[in-house]
TORBA-103466 format. One record per residue (C-alpha): residue number from 1; residue in one letter; x, y, z negated. Coordinates in steps of 0.2 Angstrom, whole numbers. Last residue first. Layout:
<recs>
<NUM, a, <X, Y, Z>>
...
</recs>
This chain:
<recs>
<509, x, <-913, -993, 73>>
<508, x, <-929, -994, 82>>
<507, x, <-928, -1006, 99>>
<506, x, <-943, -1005, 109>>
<505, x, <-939, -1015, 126>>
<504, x, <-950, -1012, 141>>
<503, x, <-950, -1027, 157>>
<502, x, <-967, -1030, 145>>
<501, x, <-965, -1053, 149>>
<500, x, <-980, -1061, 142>>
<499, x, <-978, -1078, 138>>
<498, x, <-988, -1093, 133>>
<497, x, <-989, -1108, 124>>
<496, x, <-986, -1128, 129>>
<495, x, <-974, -1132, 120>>
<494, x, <-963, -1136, 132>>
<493, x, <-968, -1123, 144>>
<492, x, <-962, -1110, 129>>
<491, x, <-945, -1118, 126>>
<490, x, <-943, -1117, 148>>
<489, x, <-947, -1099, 147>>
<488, x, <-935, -1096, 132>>
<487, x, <-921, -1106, 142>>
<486, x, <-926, -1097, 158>>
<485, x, <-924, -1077, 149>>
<484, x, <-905, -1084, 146>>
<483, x, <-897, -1071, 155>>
<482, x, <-910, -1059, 144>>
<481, x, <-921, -1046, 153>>
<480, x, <-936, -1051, 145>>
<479, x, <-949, -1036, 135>>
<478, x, <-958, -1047, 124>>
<477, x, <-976, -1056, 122>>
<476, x, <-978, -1073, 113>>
<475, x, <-992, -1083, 113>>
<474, x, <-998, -1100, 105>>
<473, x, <-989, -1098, 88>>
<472, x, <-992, -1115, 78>>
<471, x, <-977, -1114, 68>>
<470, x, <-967, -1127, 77>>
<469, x, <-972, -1115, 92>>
<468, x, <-963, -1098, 86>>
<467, x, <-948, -1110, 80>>
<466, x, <-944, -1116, 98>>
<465, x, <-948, -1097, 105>>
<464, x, <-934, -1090, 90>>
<463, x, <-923, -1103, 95>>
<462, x, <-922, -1100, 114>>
<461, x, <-907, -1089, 114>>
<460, x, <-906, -1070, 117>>
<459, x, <-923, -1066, 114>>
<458, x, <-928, -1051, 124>>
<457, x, <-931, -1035, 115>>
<456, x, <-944, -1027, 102>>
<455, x, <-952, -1046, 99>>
<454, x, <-972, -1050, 97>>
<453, x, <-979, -1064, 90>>
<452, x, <-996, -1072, 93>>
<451, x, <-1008, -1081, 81>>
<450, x, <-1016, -1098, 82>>
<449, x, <-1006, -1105, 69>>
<448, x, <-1000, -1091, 60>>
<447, x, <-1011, -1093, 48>>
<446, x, <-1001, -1107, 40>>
<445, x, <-988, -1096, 34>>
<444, x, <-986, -1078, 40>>
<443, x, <-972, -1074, 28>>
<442, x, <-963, -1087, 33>>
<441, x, <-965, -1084, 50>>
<440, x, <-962, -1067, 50>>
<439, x, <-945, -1069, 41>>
<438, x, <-942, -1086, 53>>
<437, x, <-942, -1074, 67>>
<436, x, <-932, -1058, 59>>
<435, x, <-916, -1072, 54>>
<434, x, <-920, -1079, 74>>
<433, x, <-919, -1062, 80>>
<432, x, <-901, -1057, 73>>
<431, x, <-893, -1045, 60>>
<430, x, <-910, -1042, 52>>
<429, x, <-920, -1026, 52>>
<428, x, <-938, -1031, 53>>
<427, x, <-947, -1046, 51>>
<426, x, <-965, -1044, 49>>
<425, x, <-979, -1058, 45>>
<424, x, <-999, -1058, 48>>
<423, x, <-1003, -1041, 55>>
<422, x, <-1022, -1037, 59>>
<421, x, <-1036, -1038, 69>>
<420, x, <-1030, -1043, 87>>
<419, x, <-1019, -1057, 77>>
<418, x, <-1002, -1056, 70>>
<417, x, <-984, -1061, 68>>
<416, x, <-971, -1046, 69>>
<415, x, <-952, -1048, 75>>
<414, x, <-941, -1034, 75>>
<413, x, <-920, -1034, 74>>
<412, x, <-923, -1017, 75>>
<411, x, <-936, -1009, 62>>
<410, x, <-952, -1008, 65>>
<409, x, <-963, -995, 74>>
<408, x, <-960, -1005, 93>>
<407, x, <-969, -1021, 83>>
<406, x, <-984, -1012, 80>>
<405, x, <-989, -1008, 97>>
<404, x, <-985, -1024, 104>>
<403, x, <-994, -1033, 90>>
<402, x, <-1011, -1024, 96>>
<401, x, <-1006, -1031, 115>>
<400, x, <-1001, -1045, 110>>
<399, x, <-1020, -1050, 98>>
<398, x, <-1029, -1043, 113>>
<397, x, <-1020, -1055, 127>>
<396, x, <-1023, -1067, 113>>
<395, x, <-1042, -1064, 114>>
<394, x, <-1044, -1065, 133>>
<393, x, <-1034, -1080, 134>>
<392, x, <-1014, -1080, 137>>
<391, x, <-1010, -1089, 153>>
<390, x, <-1001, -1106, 152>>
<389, x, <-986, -1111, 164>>
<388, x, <-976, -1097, 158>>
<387, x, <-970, -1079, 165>>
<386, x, <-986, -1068, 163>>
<385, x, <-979, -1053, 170>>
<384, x, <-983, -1036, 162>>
<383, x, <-985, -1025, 176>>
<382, x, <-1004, -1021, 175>>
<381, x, <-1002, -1016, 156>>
<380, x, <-996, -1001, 161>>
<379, x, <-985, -993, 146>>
<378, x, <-990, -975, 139>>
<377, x, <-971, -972, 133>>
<376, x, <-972, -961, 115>>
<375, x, <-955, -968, 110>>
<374, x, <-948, -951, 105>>
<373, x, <-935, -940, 120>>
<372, x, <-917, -942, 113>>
<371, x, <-907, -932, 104>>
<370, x, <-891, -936, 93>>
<369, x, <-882, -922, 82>>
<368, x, <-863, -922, 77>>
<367, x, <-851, -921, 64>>
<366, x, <-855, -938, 54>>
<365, x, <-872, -944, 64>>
<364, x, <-890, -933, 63>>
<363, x, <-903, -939, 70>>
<362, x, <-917, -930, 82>>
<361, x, <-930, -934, 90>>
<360, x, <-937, -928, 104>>
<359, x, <-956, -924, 112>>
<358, x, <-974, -932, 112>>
<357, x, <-984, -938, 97>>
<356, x, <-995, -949, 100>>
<355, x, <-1013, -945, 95>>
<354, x, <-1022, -927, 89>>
<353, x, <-1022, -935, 70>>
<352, x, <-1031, -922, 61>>
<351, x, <-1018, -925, 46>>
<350, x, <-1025, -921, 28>>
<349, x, <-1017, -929, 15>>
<348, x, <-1021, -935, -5>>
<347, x, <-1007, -939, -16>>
<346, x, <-1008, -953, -31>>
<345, x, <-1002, -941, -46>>
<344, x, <-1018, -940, -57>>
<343, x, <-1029, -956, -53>>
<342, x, <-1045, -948, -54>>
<341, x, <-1043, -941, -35>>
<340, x, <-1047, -957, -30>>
<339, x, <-1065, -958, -35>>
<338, x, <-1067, -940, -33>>
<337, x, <-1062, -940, -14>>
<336, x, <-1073, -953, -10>>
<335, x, <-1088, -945, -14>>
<334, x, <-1084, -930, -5>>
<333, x, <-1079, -940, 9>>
<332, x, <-1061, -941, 13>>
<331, x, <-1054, -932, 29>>
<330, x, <-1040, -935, 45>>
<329, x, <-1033, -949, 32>>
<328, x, <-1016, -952, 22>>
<327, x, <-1015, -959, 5>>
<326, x, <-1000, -959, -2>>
<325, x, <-991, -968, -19>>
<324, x, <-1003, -981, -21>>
<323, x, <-1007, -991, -37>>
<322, x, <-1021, -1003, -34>>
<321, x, <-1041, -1004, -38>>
<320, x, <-1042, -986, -32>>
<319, x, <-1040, -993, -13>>
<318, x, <-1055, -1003, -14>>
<317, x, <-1066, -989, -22>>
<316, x, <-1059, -977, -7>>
<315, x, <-1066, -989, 6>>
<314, x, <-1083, -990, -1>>
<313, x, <-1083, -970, -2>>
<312, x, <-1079, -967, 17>>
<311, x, <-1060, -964, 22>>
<310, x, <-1062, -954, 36>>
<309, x, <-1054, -962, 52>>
<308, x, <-1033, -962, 58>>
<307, x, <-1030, -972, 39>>
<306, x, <-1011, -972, 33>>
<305, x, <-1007, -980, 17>>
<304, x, <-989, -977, 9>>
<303, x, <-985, -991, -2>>
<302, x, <-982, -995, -22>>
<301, x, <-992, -1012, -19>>
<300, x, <-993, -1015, -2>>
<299, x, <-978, -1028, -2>>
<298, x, <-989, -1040, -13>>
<297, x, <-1008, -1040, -6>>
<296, x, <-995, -1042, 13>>
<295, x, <-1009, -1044, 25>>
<294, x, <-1025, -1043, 15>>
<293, x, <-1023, -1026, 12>>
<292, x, <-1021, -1021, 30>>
<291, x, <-1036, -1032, 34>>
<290, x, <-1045, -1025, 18>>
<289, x, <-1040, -1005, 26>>
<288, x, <-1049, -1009, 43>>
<287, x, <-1063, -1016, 36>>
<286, x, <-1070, -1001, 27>>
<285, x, <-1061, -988, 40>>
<284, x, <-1076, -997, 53>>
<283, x, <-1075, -1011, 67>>
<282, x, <-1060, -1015, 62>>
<281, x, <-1040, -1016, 64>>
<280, x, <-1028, -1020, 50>>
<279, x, <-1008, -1016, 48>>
<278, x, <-998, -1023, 33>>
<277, x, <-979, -1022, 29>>
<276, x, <-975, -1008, 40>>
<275, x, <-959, -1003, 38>>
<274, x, <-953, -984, 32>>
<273, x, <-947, -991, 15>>
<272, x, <-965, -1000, 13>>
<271, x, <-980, -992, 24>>
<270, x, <-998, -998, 24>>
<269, x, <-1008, -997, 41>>
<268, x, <-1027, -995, 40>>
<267, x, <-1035, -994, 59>>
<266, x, <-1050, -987, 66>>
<265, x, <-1050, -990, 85>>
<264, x, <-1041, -976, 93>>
<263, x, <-1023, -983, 90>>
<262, x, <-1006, -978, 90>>
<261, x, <-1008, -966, 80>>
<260, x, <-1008, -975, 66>>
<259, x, <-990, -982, 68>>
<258, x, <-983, -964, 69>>
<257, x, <-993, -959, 55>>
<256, x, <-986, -973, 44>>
<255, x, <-968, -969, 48>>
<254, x, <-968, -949, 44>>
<253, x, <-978, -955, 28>>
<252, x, <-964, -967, 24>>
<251, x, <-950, -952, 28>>
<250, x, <-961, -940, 18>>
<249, x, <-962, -950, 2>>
<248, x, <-943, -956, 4>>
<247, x, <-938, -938, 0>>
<246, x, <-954, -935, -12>>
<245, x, <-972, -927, -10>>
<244, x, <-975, -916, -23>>
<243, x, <-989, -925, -35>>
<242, x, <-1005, -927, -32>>
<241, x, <-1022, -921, -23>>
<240, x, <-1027, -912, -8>>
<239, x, <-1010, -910, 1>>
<238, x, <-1014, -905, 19>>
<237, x, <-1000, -909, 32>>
<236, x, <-990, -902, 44>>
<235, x, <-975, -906, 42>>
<234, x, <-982, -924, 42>>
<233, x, <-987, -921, 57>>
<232, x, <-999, -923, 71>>
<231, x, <-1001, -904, 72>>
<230, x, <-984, -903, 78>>
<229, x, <-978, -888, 74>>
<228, x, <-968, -875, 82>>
<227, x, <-958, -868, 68>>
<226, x, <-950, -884, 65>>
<225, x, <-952, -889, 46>>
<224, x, <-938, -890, 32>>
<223, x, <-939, -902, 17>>
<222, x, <-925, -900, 4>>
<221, x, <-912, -913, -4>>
<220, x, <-901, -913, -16>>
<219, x, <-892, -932, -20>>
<218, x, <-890, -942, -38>>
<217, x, <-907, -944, -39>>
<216, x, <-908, -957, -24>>
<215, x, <-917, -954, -8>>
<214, x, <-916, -936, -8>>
<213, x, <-921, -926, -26>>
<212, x, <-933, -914, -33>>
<211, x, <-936, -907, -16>>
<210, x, <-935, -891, -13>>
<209, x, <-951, -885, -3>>
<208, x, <-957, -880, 16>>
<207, x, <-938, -873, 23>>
<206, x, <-942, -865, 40>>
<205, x, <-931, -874, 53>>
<204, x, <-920, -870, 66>>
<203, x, <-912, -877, 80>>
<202, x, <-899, -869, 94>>
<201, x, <-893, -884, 107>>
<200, x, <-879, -878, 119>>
<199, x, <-879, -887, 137>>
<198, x, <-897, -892, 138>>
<197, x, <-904, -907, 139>>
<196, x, <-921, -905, 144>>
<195, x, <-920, -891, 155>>
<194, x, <-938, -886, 161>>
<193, x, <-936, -870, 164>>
<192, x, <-953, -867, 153>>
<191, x, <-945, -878, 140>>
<190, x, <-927, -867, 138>>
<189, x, <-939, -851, 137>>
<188, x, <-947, -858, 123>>
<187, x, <-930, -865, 114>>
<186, x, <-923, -849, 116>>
<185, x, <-934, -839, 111>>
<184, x, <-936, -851, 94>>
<183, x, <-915, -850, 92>>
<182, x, <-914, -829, 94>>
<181, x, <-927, -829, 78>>
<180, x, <-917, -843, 71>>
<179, x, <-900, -834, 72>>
<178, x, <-909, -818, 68>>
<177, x, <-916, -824, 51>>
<176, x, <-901, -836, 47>>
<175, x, <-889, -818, 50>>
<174, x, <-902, -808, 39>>
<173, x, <-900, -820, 24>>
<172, x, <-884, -820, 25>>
<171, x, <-884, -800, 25>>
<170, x, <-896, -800, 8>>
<169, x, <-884, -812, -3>>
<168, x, <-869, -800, 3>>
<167, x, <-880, -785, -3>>
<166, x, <-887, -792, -18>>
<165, x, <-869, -798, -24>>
<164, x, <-861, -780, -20>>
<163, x, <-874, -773, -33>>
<162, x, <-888, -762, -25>>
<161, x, <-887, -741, -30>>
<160, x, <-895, -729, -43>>
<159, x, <-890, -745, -54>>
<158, x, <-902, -750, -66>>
<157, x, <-917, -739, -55>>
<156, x, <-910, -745, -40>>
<155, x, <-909, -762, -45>>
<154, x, <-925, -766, -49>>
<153, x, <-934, -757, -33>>
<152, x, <-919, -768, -24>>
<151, x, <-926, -783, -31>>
<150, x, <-944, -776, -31>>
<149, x, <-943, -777, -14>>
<148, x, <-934, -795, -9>>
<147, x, <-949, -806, -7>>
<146, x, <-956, -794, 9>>
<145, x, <-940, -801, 18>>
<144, x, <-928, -792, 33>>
<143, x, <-919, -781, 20>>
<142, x, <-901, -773, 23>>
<141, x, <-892, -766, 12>>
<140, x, <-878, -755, 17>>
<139, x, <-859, -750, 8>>
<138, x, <-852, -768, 9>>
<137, x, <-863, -772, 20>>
<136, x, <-858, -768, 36>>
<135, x, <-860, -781, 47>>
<134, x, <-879, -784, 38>>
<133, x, <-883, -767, 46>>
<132, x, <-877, -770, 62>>
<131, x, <-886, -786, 63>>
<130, x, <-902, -779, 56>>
<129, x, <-901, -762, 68>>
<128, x, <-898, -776, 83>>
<127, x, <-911, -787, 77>>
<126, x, <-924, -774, 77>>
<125, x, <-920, -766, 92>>
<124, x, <-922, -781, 103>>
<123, x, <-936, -789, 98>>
<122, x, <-946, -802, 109>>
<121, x, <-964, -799, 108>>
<120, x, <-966, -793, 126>>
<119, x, <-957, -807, 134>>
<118, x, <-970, -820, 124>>
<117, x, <-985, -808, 130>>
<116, x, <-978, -811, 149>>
<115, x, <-976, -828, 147>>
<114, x, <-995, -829, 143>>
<113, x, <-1003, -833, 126>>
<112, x, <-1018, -846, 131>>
<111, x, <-1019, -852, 112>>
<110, x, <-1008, -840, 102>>
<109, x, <-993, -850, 95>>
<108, x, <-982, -841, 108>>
<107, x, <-987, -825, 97>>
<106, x, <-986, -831, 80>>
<105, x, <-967, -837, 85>>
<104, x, <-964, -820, 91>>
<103, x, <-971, -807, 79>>
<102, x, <-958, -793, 83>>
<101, x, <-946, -792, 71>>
<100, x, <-944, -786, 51>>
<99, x, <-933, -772, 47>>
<98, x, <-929, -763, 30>>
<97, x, <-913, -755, 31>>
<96, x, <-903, -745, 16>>
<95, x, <-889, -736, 16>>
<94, x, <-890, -725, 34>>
<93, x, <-876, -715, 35>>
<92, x, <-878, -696, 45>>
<91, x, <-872, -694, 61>>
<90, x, <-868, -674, 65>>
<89, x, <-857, -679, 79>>
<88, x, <-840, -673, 70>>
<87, x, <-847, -682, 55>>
<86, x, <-850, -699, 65>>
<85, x, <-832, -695, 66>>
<84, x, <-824, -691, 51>>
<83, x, <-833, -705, 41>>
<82, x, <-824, -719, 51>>
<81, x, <-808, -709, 51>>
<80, x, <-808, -709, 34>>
<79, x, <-813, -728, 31>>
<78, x, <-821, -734, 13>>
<77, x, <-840, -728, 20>>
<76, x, <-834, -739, 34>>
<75, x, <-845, -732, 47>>
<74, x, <-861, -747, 55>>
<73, x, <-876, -742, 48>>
<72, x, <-875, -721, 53>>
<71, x, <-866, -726, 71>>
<70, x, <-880, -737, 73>>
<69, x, <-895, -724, 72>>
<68, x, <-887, -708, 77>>
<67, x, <-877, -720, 93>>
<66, x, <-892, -725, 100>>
<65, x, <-905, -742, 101>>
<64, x, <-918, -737, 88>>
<63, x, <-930, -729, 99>>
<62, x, <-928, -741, 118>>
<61, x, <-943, -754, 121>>
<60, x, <-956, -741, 114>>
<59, x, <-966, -741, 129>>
<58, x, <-951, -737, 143>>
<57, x, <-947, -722, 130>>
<56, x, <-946, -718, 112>>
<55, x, <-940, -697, 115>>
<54, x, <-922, -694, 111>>
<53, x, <-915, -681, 97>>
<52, x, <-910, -696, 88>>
<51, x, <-913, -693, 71>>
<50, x, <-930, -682, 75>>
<49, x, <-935, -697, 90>>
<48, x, <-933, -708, 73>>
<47, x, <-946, -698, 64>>
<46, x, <-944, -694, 47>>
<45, x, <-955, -699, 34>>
<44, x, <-964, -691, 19>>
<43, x, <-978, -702, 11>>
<42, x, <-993, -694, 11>>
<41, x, <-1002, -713, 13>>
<40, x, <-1009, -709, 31>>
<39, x, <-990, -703, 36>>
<38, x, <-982, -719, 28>>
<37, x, <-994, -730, 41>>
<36, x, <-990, -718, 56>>
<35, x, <-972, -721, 50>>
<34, x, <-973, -738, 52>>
<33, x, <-983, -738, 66>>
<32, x, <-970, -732, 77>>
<31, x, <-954, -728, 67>>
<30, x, <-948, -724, 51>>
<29, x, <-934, -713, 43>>
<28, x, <-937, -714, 24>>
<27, x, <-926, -700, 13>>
<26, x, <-921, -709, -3>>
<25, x, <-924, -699, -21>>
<24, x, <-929, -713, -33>>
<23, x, <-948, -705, -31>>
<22, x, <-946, -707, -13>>
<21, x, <-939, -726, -15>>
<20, x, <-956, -730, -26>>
<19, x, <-965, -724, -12>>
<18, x, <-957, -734, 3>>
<17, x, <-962, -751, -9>>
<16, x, <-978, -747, -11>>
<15, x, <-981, -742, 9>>
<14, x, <-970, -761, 13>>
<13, x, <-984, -772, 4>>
<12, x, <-986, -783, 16>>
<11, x, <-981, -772, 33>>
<10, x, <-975, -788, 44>>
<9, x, <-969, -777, 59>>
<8, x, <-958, -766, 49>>
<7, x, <-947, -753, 51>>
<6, x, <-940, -742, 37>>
<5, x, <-924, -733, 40>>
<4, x, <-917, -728, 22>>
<3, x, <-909, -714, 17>>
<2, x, <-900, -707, 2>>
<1, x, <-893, -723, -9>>
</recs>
């Protein structure tokens, strides 16, 4: 290895690293403030303009983009007539290239950046030398990460040169690194068009943690983030105390925040296999989390617990007195922090909840990728339609409209029992409505007379309204649009209850 081009946005560690190469014997060839920052540390540096024998111009957008720089990465050392003719043009090879790109995802993160600033920080030179680079690497190494340093310092001493492996590992890694570079730009510039559906979908995703396993041991798994968070997010998240979240950890947090954010009043909600199987309302956190509690006392146990205030310290003694495997919160008090936090693997989060979240969802099906904008409707309550001969009161209008919000969150067939304050029974995923009714139902018991029930679609025959009332329900809301919408009308005058009609349906499969 004899030169190196060294340019670097990202310059952790990069004038060690450049110095240890010199006293191997490499020539650097640098660039901008790179070489300014070699310069101030006596490292000697060639000047690109001196390889090129063209002035950096149009404000440093053209340097690197010329035949003496490419033409010197990209000859087949192993390819006579390659080597003859950057010869003939006095090109010299390049063997090693140390790029990182124009901070551009920091850079639209930037509260009030402009589209000017974005357009700025888009690289162009430094992806095409990488690419170039990484083409060629059976005779070039290319590095785009800080991590890989004291690989190549490592190898160069061992070797004078980098093994083949290092080389091929290091080009991959380039090619994820400009493919997602080239993905964020164009998913920003693709929003500020406004095409939703675009007609090629690039994604990426930064990888957070290996996971020790996905949602059984015998399958690998990881967890990968977007780049442009959502600070409403699991992704996001502050772990304070515990263990390393899981596979099914991070799906049943997912879900509990969703639910939770749902509401402004202060609200518990407690997650089972990404259902909730207990949500409470209150007037404080304190009583919030006893409704939730007092719910489902057996399904909770084991769960995910969701809370959108701070969990105060008579809240947190509650919540030690079972086994949990999350706890989720905007902050614990200092108090209540040390009672739980006795318990050594329970995790403790940190999410500022900002709110529903509004954007796309993703789900992946053998060989393909289905998007569709997340369930975050803002429904007017003006246009539900009270279809029945008796009008909901004040406080079932309440009790629906709390259930309405809960039942969207469930699994599709959904049905979900409850009062203004809290859930009472939920039925979720079965093959048919009235299987999902008599699930709620049952669960419910004798307190769900006097309760409401809420449905994710229009009840296709008029059981589920028949054995709603036989248990004492007094008002159902659902979305309607059913052939048979009458029959459940006519069920519901029978026995006297009410029914509000949404014209929204909220299936979740």
């Amino acid at each position: 290895m004899k030169r190196a081009l060294i340019s670097v946005s990202d310059k952790n560690g990069v004038v060690p690293f450049a110095e240890k190469l010199v006293e191997l014997g490499v020539e650097i060839i640098s660039t901008g403030g790179t070489k300014a920052a070699f310069e101030q540390a006596g490292i000697p540096v060639t000047g690109i303009e001196e390889v090129t024998k063209f002035p950096e111009m149009l404000d440093g957008r053209v340097k690197t983009l010329h035949p003496a720089i490419h033409g010197g990465l990209l000859a087949r050392r192993d390819t006579a007539e390659h080597m003859e003719a950057i010869a003939a043009h006095d090109i010299k090879p390049i063997d090693l290239v140390v790029v990182n790109l124009y901070p551009f995802q920091e850079t639209i993160q930037k509260p009030g950046v402009t589209l000017e600033e974005a357009i700025e920080n888009i690289d162009i030179g430094g992806p095409s030398m990488l690419r170039s680079a990484a083409k060629n690497y059976a005779a070039v190494t290319v590095v785009v990460d800080t991590n890989d340093y004291d690989t190549i310092l490592t190898e160069l001493k061992e070797h004078d040169t980098t093994t083949f492996e290092t080389r091929q590992r290091l080009a991959a890694k380039v090619f994820r690194h400009t493919a997602a570079y080239d993905a964020l730009i164009a998913e920003y510039l693709t929003d500020i068009t406004g095409e939703t559906f675009p007609e090629k979908v690039t994604l990426t995703y930064n990888r957070k943690q290996a996971l020790r396993y996905g949602e059984n041991p015998h399958q690998d798994a990881a967890f990968y983030t977007e780049p442009r968070t959502t600070i409403n997010s699991i992704s996001t998240a502050k772990q304070l105390h515990g263990k390393e979240l899981s596979y099914n950890n991070i799906r049943d947090a997912d879900a509990a925040l969703k639910i939770a954010s749902e509401f402004t009043e202060p609200v518990a909600v407690a997650v089972k296999h990404m259902n909730p199987c207990g949500v409470g309302v209150g007037e404080n956190i304190e009583e919030a989390y006893l409704k939730a509690y007092e719910a489902d006392e057996t399904s909770i146990f084991g769960g995910i617990v969701a809370l959108n205030k701070e969990v105060d310290v008579k809240t947190a003694e509650h919540m030690s007195h079972i086994f949990l495997e999350i706890i989720i919160a905007p902050s614990f008090s200092e108090e209540a922090f040390a009672i739980l936090a006795k318990k050594k693997n329970i995790r403790l989060l940190t999410v500022p909840f900002a709110g529903l979240v509004v954007g796309f969802e993703k789900t992946s099906v053998n060989g393909g990728l289905l998007i569709q904008a997340s369930d975050s409707l803002v429904e007017d309550t003006a246009s539900y339609e009270v279809v029945t001969e008796k009008q909901p009161s004040e406080t079932e209008m309440k009790a629906l409209l709390a259930q309405w919000k809960i039942v969207k969150h469930v699994k599709s067939n959904a049905i979900v029992v409850g009062t203004d304050k809290q859930t009472l029974g939920i039925g979720a995923g079965q093959m048919n409505r009235i299987g999902s009714a008599l699930i709620a139902l049952e669960q419910a018991g004798e307190k769900a007379t006097g309760a409401v029930l809420a449905s994710d679609a229009f009840f296709p025959m008029d059981d589920t309204v028949e054995a709603a009332a036989k248990a004492g329900i007094t008002a159902i809301i659902q979305p309607g649009g059913s052939i048979k919408d009458k029959d459940s009308i006519a069920m519901a005058n029978k026995y006297g209850i009410s029914m509000v009609i949404t014209h929204v349906r909220h299936f979740k499969h």
